[in-house]
C-alpha positions as CSV (number, residue, x, y, z in Angstrom):
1,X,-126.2,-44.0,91.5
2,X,-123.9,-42.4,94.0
3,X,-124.4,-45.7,96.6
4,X,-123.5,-48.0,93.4
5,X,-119.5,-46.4,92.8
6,X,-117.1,-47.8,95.0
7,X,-114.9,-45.2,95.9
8,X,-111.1,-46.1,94.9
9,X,-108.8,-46.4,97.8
10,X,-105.7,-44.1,98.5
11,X,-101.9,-44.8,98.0
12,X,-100.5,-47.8,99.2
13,X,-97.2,-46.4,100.2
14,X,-94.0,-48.1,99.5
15,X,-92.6,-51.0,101.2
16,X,-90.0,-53.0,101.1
17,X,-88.8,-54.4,97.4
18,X,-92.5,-53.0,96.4
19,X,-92.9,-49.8,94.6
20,X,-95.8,-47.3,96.0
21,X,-99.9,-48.5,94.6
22,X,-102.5,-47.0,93.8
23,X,-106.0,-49.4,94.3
24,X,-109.1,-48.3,92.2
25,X,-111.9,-50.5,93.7
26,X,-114.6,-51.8,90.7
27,X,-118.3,-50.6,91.4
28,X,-120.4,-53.7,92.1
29,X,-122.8,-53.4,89.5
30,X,-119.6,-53.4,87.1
31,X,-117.6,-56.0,88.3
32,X,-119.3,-58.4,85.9
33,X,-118.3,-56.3,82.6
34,X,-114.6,-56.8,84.5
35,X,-115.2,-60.8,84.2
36,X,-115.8,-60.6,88.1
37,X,-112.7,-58.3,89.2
38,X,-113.4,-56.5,92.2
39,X,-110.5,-54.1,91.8
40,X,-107.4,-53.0,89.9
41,X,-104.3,-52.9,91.7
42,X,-101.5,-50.4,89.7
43,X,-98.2,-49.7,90.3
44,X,-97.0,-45.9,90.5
45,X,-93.6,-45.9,90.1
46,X,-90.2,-46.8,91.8
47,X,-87.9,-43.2,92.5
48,X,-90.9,-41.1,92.6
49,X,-91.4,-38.0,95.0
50,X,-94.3,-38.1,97.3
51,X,-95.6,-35.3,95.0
52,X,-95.4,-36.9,91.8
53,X,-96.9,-39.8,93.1
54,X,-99.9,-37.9,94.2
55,X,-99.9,-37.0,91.0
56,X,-100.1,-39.7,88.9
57,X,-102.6,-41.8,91.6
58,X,-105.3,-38.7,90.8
59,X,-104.9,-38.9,86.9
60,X,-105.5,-42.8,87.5
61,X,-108.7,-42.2,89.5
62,X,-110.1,-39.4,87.1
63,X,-109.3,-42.0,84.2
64,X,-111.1,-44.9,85.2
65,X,-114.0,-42.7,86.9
66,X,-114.9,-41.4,83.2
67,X,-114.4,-45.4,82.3
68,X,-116.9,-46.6,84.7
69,X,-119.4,-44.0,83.8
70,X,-119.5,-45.3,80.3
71,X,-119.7,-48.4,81.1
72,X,-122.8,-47.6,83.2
73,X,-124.0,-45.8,80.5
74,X,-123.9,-48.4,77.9
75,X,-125.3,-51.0,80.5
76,X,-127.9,-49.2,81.5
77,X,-128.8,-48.8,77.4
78,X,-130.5,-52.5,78.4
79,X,-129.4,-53.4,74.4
80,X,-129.9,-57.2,73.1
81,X,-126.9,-58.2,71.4
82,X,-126.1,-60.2,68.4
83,X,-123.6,-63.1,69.4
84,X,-121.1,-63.3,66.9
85,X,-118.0,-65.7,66.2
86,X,-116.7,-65.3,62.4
87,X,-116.2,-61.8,62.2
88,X,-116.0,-60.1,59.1
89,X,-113.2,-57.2,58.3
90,X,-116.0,-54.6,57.9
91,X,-116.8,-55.3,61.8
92,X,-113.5,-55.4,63.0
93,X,-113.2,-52.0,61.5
94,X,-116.8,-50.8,62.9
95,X,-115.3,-51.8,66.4
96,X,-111.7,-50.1,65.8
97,X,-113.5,-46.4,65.3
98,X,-115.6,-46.5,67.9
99,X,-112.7,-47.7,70.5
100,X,-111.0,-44.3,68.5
101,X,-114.4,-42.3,69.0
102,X,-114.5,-43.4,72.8
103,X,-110.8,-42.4,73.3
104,X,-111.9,-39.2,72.0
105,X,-115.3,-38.7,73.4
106,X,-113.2,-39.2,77.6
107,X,-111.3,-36.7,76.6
108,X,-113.8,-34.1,75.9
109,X,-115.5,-35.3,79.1
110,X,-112.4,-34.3,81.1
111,X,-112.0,-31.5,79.5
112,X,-115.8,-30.0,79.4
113,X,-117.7,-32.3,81.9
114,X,-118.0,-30.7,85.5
115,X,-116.9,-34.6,86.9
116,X,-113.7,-34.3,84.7
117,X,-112.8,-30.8,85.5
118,X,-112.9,-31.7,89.1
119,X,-110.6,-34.1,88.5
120,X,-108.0,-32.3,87.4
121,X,-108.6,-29.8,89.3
122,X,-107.6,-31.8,91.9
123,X,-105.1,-32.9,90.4
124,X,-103.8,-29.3,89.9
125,X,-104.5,-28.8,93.4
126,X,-101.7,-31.5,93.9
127,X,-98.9,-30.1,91.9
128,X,-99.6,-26.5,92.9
129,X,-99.3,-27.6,96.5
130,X,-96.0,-29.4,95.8
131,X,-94.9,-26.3,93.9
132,X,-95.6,-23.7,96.1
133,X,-98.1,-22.1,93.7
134,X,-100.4,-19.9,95.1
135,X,-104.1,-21.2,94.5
136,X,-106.5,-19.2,92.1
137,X,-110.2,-19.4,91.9
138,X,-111.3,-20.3,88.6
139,X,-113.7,-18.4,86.8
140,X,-116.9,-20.1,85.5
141,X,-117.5,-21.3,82.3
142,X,-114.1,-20.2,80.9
143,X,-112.4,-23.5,80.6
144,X,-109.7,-25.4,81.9
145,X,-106.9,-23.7,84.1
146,X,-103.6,-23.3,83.1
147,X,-103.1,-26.0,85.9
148,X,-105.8,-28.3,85.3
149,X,-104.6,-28.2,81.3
150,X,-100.9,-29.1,82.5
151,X,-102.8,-32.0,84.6
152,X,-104.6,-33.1,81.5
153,X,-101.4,-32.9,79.1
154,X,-99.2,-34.7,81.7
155,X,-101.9,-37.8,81.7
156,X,-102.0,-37.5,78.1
157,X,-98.3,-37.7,77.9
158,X,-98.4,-40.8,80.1
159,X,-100.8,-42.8,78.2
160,X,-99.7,-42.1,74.6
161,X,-96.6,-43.2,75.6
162,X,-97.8,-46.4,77.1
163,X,-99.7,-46.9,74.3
164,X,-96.9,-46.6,71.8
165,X,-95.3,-49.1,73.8
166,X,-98.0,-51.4,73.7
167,X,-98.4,-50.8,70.1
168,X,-95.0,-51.7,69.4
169,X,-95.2,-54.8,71.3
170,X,-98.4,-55.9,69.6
171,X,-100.2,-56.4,73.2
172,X,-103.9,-56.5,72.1
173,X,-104.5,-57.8,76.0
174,X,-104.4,-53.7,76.7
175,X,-107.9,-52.9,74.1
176,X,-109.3,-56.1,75.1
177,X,-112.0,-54.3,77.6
178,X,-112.3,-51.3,75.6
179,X,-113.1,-53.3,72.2
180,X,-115.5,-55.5,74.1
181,X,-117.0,-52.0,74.7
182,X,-117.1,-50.9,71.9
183,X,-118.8,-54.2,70.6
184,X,-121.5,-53.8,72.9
185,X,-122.3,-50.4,72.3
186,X,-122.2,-51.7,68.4
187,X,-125.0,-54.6,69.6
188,X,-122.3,-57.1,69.3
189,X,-121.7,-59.7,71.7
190,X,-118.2,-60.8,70.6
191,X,-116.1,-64.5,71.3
192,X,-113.1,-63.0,71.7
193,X,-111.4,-66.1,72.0
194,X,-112.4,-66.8,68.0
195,X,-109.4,-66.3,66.2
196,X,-111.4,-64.3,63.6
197,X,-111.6,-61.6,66.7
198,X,-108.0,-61.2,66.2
199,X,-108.3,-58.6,63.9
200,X,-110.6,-56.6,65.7
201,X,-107.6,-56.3,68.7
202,X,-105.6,-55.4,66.1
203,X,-107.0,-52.8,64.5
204,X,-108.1,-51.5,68.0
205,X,-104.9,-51.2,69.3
206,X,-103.6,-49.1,66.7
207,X,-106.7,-46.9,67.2
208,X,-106.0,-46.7,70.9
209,X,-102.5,-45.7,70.1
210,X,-103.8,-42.8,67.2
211,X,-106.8,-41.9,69.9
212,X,-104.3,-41.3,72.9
213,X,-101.6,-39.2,70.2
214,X,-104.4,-37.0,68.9
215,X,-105.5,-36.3,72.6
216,X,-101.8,-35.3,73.1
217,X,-102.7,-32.9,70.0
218,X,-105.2,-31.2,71.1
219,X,-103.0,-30.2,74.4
220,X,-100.8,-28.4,71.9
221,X,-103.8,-26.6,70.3
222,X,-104.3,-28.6,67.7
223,X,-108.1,-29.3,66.3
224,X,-108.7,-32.9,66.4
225,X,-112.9,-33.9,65.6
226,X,-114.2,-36.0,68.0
227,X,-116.1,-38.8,65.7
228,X,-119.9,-39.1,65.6
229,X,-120.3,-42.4,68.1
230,X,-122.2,-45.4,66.6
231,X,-124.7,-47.3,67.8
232,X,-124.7,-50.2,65.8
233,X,-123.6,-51.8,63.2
234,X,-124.9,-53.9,60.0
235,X,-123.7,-57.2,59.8
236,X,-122.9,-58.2,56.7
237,X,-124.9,-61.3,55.2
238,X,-123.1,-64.4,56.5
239,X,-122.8,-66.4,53.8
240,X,-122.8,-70.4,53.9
241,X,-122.1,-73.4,51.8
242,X,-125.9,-74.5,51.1
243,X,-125.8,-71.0,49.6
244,X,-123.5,-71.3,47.4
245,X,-124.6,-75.0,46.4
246,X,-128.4,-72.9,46.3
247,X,-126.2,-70.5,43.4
248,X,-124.2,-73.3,41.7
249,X,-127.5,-74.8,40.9
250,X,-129.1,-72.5,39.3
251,X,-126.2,-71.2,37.0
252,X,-124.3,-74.5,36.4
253,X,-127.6,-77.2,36.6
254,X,-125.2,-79.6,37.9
255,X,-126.6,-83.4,37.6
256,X,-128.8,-85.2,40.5
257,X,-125.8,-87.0,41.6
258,X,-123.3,-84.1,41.8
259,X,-126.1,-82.1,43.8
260,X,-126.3,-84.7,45.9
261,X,-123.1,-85.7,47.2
262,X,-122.5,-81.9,47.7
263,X,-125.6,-81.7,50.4
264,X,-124.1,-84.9,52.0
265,X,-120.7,-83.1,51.9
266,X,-122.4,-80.2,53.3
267,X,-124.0,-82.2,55.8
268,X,-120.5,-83.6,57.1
269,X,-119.0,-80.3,57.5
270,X,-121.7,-79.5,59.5
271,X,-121.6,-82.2,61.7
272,X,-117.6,-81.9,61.9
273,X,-117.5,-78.2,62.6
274,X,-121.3,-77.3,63.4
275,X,-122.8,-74.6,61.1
276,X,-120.5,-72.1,60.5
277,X,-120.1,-69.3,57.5
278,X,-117.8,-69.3,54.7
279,X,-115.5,-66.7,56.2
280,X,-115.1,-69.1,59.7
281,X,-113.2,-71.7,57.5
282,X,-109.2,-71.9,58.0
283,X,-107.1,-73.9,56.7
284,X,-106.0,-76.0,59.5
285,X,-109.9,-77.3,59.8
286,X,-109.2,-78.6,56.1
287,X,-107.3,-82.0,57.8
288,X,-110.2,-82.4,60.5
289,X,-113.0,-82.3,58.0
290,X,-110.8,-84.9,56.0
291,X,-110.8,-87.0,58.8
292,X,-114.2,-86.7,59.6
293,X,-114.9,-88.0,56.1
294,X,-112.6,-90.4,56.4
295,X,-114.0,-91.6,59.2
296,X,-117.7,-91.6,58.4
297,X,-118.0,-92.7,54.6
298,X,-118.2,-96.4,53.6
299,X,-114.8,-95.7,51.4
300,X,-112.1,-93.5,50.7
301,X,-113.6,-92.8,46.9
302,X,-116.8,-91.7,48.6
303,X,-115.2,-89.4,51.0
304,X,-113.1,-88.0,48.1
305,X,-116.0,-87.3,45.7
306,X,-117.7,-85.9,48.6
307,X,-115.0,-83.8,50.0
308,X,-114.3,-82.3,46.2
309,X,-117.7,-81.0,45.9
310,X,-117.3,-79.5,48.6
311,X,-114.1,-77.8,47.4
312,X,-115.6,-77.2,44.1
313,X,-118.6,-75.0,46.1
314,X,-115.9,-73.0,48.0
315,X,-113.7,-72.3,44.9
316,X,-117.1,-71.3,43.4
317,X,-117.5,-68.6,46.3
318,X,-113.9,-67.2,46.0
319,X,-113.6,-67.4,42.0
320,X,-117.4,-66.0,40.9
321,X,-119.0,-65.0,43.9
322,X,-115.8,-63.1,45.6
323,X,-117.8,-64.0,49.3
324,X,-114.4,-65.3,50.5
325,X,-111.2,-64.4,49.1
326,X,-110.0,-67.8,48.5
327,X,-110.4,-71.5,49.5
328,X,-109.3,-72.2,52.5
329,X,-109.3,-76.1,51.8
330,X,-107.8,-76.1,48.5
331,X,-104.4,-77.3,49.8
332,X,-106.5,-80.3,51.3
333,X,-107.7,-83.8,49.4
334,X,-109.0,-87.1,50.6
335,X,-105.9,-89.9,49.7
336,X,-107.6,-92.9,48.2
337,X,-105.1,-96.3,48.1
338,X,-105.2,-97.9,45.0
339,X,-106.4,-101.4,45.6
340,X,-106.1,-103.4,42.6
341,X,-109.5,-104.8,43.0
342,X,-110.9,-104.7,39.6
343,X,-109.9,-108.1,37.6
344,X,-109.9,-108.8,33.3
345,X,-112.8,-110.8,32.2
346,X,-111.1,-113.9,31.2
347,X,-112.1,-115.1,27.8
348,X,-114.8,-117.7,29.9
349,X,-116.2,-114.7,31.2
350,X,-116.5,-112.6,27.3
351,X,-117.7,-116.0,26.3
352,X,-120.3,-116.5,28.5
353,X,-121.5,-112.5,28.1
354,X,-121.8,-112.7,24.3
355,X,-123.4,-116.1,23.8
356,X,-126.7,-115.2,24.6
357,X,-129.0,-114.7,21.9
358,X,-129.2,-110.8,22.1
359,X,-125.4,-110.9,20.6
360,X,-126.1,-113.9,18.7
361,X,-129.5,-113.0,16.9
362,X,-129.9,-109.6,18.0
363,X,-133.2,-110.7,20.1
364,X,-133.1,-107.1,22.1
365,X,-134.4,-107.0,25.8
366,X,-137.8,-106.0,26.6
367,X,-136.6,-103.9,29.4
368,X,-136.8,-100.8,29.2
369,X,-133.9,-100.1,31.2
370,X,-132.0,-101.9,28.5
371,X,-132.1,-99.0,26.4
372,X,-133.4,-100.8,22.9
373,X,-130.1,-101.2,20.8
374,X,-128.0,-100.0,23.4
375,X,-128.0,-103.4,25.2
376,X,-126.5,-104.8,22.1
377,X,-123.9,-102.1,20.8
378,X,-123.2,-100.8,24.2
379,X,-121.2,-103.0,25.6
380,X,-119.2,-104.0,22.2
381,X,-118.3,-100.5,22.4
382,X,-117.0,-100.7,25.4
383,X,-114.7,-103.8,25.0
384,X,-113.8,-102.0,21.5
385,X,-113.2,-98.3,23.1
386,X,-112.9,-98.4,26.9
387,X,-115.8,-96.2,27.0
388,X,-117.7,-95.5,30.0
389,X,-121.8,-96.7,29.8
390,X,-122.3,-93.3,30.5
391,X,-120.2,-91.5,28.1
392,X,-122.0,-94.2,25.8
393,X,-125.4,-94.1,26.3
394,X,-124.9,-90.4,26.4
395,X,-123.7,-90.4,22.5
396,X,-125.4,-88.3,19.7
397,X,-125.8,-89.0,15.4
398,X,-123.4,-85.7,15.2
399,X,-120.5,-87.3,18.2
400,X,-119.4,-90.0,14.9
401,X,-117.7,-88.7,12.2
402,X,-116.6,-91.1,8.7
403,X,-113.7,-89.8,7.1
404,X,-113.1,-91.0,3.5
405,X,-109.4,-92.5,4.5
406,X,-109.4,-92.6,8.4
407,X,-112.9,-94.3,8.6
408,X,-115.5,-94.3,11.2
409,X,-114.2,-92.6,14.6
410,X,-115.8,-91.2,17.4
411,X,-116.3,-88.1,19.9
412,X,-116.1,-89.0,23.5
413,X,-117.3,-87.0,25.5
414,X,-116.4,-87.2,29.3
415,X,-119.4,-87.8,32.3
416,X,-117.8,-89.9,35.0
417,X,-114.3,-90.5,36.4
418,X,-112.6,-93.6,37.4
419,X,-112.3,-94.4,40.5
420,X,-109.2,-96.4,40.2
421,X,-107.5,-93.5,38.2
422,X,-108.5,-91.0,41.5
423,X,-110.5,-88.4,39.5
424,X,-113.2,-87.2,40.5
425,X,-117.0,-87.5,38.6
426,X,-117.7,-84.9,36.0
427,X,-120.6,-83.6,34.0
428,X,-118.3,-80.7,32.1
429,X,-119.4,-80.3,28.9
430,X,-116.2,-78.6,27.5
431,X,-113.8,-79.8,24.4
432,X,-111.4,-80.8,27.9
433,X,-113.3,-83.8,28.3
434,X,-113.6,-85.3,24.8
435,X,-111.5,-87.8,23.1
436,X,-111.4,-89.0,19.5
437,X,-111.5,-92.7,19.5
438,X,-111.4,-94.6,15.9
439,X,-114.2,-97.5,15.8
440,X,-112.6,-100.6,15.7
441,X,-112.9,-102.5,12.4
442,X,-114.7,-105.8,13.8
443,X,-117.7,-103.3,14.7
444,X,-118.0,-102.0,10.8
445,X,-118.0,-106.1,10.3
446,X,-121.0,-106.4,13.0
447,X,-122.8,-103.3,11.3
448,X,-122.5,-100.4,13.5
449,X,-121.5,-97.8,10.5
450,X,-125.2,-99.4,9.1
451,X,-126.6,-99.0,12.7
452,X,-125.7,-95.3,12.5
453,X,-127.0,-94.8,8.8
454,X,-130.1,-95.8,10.3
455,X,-131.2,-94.5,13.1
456,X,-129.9,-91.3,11.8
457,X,-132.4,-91.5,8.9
458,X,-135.3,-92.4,11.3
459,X,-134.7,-88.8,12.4
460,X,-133.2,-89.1,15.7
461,X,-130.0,-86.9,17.0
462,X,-129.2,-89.4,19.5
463,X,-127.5,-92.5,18.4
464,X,-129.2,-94.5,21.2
465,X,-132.6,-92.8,21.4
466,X,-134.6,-95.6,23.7
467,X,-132.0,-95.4,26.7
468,X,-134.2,-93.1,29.1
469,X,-132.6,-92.3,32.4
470,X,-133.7,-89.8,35.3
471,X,-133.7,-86.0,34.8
472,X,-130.1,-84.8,36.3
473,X,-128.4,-88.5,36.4
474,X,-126.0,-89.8,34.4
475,X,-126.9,-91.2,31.2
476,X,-126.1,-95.0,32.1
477,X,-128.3,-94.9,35.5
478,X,-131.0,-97.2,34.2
479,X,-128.6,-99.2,31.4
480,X,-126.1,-100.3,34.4
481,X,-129.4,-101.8,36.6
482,X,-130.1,-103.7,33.3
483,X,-126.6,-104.9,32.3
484,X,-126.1,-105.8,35.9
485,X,-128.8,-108.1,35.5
486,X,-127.8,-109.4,32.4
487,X,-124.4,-110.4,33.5
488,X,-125.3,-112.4,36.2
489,X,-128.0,-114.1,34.4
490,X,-124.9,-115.0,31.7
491,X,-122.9,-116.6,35.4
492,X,-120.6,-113.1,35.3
493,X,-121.7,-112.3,38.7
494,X,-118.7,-112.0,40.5
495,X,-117.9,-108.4,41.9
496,X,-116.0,-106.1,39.9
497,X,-116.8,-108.2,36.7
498,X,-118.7,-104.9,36.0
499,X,-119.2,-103.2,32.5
500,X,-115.9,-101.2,34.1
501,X,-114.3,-104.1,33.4
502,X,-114.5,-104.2,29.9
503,X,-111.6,-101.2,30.6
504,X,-109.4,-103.2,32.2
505,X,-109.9,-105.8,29.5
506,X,-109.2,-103.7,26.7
507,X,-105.8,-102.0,28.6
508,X,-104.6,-105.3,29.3
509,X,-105.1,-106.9,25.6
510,X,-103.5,-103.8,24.3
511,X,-100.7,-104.1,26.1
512,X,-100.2,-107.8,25.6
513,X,-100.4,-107.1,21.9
514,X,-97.3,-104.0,22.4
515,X,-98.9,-101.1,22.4
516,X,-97.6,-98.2,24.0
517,X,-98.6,-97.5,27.5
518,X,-99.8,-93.4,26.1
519,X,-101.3,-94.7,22.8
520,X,-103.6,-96.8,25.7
521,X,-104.1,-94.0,27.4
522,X,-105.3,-91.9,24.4
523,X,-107.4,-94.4,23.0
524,X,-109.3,-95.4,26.4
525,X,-109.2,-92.0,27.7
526,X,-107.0,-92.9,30.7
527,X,-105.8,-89.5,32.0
528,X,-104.1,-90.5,35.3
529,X,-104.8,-86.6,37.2
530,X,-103.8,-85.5,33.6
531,X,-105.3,-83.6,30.9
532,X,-107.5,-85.6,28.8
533,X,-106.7,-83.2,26.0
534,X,-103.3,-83.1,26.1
535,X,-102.8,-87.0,25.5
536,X,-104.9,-87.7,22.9
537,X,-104.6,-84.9,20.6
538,X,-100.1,-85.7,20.4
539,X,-101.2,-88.8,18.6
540,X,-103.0,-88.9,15.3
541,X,-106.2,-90.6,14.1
542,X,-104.3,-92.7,12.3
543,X,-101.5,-93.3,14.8
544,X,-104.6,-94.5,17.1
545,X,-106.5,-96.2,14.4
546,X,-103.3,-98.4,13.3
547,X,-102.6,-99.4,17.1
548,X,-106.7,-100.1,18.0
549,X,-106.4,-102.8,15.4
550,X,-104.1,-104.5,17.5
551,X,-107.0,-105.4,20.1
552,X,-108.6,-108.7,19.4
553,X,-111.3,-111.0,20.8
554,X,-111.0,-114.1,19.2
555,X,-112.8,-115.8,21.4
556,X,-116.4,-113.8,20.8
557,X,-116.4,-115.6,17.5
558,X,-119.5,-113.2,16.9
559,X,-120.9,-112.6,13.3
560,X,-123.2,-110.2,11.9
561,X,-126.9,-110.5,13.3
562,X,-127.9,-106.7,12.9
563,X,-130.2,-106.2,9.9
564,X,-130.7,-109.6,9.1
């Protein structure tokens, strides 16, 4: 052991413009714990007697003796240790005692440990000699000296006030080593360059500063408990976003296509910032992962949906799960340019769509992606209403309601957005994404209030009870294969002349014909970011029902077929 310590060098004396040094040499089998240094090179002082240097240059070498001996110590403990980068609070903490409890535990070591009463004995040695004190021989086991305690208390003094200094200067660089020490004796292997490790400096460094105060204590008598030393420390569970998508699951049974394009946002996060747990997330990543998004989906809409499930599984960590305390990306979104892509169906386009003999002769589809009567009413509903195919096929008996003087009218109830309106897709089933939409009296003409009578007295609660679609997907999945189909067979096979179009349609005819731009809104659930609620609900049934009328279609020419 003995061959291993390098023994630290004497005073370097003065010279000129240089104050006197002391050099303390690093043991070999150390220097890597020092990131390779192979010695520390200190300054004693400019002014000072050749005593008082003396002096301090001993306290300095009986300090950093006791340092290297724990160092060996732990070393020698041969202890795997746990990389870690994130670092929760709990472990910061956990490392701030035990750089306390080693502050503590060298002090009792100088004070009881036959290396650290040599130490200051020399030290005492030193200052009786450049008193004039006459030299006593200590007697055995009775503690420290009256000189070797005014040793101690002097390097006490010194380093409590050094680290009150540093404390008040914030300079973390001074616990660096001993928190890294403290980590390792904990199992840790820390990145201290991880701004999460920030923390841990901090909280050390006022630990050093209380650990270096109390050791001044106990030179004035007082009783100051060393702390039981730790050997490790349990990490808490790192927590990461395919767990919370793993919890949303199973208490909100989100649809197929929500799950989905939160794994692919999960997937892109990953690639952008490799796997890291919820509590590594800052905020300034927030604009990378948008432009890794941006970068890597087909279009902005994709990369916004996926970017809001994403948001929508770390607000669910903060807000039910408390496993972050808020989300660190909320301030963040995915700008999607409006690009007015989507076209009217001119009347050639209705005419051609509603020729055919299903709206002619009601001769339904065989498909049975064409949902049975749904292929017929579905999308005269929504030219009529604006609706969505989803929020359509979707539709149950109990969603219509006939009131004696404001007629037929139905619920609407939200399940996907728009992308040209920059909302996100929902599956909410809460009264915030309903709307009450009057049915349009040219429907009641074609039979739908008959429609309703009767498949409500065949039993069924839904009002379209042959559209089947995929367990978790939106209701329209298989309907907009078929009417995709269907229109281009008609020679409406241009892109964007969609069902969605029907939308535009309406919002445009309703406009020509003077209706206000929120009455639209209302009736064809436009919300614009806004709440769907809050527009509909300041206009009456009958305030809707009187401006709906204003939509026509003359050029459908279509008569009654259902029933016949």
């Amino acid at each position: 052991m003995k061959k291993t310590m390098a023994k630290p060098l004497g005073v370097q004396p003065a010279t000129k413009g240089r104050a006197p040094s002391i050099r303390i040499c690093v043991p070999l089998d150390l220097q890597a714990l020092y990131g390779g240094r192979k010695d520390f090179r200190i300054s004693l002082g400019r002014g000072a007697d050749s005593a008082a240097v003396k002096l301090k240059s001993a306290l300095l070498r009986a300090q950093y003796e006791a340092e290297f001996a724990q160092k060996r110590a732990a070393m020698l403990a041969g202890r795997t240790l746990t990389p870690i980068t994130a670092m929760p609070t709990e472990v910061a903490q956990a490392i701030a005692r035990e750089v306390y409890a080693a502050g503590m535990a060298q002090d009792d070591d100088l004070r009881e440990s036959p290396e650290g009463v040599q130490a200051l004995r020399e030290v005492a040695a030193v200052t009786r000699s450049a008193l004039g004190i006459p030299q006593r021989q200590p007697i055995a086991a009775d503690g420290l000296t009256a000189g070797e305690a005014a040793a101690l208390a002097g390097l006490n003094a010194l380093a409590d006030g050094a680290a009150a200094t540093d404390l008040a200067r914030r300079k973390t660089s001074r616990v660096l080593v001993a928190a890294d020490d403290a980590a390792r004796r904990l199992g840790l292997d820390v990145d201290w360059s991880d701004d999460s490790s920030q923390q841990a400096l901090r909280l050390s460094l006022e630990q050093h500063r209380q650990a270096w105060k109390d050791r001044s204590a106990r030179d004035r008598g007082e009783v100051v408990p060393t702390p039981t030393r730790q050997t490790g420390v349990t990490l808490p569970k790192q927590h990461t976003l395919r767990d919370v998508l793993k919890l949303w699951e199973a208490t909100n049974l989100p649809g197929r296509t929500l799950v989905s394009k939160a794994k692919s946002g999960i997937a892109l996060v990953d690639e952008c910032l490799g796997k890291l747990p919820l509590t590594a997330y800052t905020k300034p990543q927030g604009a990378t992962v948008v432009a890794h998004f941006l970068a890597t989906c087909k279009t902005q809409k994709t990369a916004l949906d996926k970017f809001n499930a994403v948001k929508s599984l770390l607000n669910y960590a903060a807000g039910k799960q408390g496993w972050i305390d808020y989300n660190p990306w909320e301030a963040h979104t995915v700008i999607v340019k409006k690009s007015r892509k989507r076209v009217d169906l001119s009347p050639e386009a209705l005419t051609k769509l509603f020729t055919s003999p299903l709206f002619q002769r009601y001769e339904l589809p065989e498909s049975t992606s064409a949902g049975g009567a749904a292929a017929y009413w579905v999308p005269l509903l929504g030219l009529y209403t604006g609706a969505r195919q989803s929020e359509l096929c979707q539709l149950r008996i109990e969603d219509l309601t006939d009131h004696p003087v404001l007629g037929l009218s139905i619920n609407v109830l939200a399940d996907a957005g728009d992308e040209d309106e920059d909302s996100p897709e929902t599956t909410t089933k809460g009264d915030s994404g309903r709307r009450r939409t009057p049915i349009h009296s040219d429907l009641i003409t074609l039979g739908f209030a008959d429609y309703i009578r009767d498949t409500k007295a065949a039993g069924h609660t839904r009002l379209f009870p042959d559209v089947k679609y995929p367990e978790g997907e939106p209701a329209g999945t298989n309907f907009t294969k078929w009417f995709s189909s269907y229109r281009k067979a008609q020679g409406v096979g241009r892109r964007y002349q969609d069902f969605h179009a029907f939308r535009h349609t309406s919002r445009t005819r309703l406009t020509d014909a003077g209706v206000e731009g929120v009455i639209s809104d209302a009736l064809l659930g436009h919300t614009n970011g806004q709440s769907t609620g809050r527009k509909v609900y300041d206009h009456s049934l009958a305030t809707l029902r009187g401006n709906l009328e204003k939509l026509k279609f003359p050029e459908l020419g279509l008569v009654r077929c259902y029933g016949r």
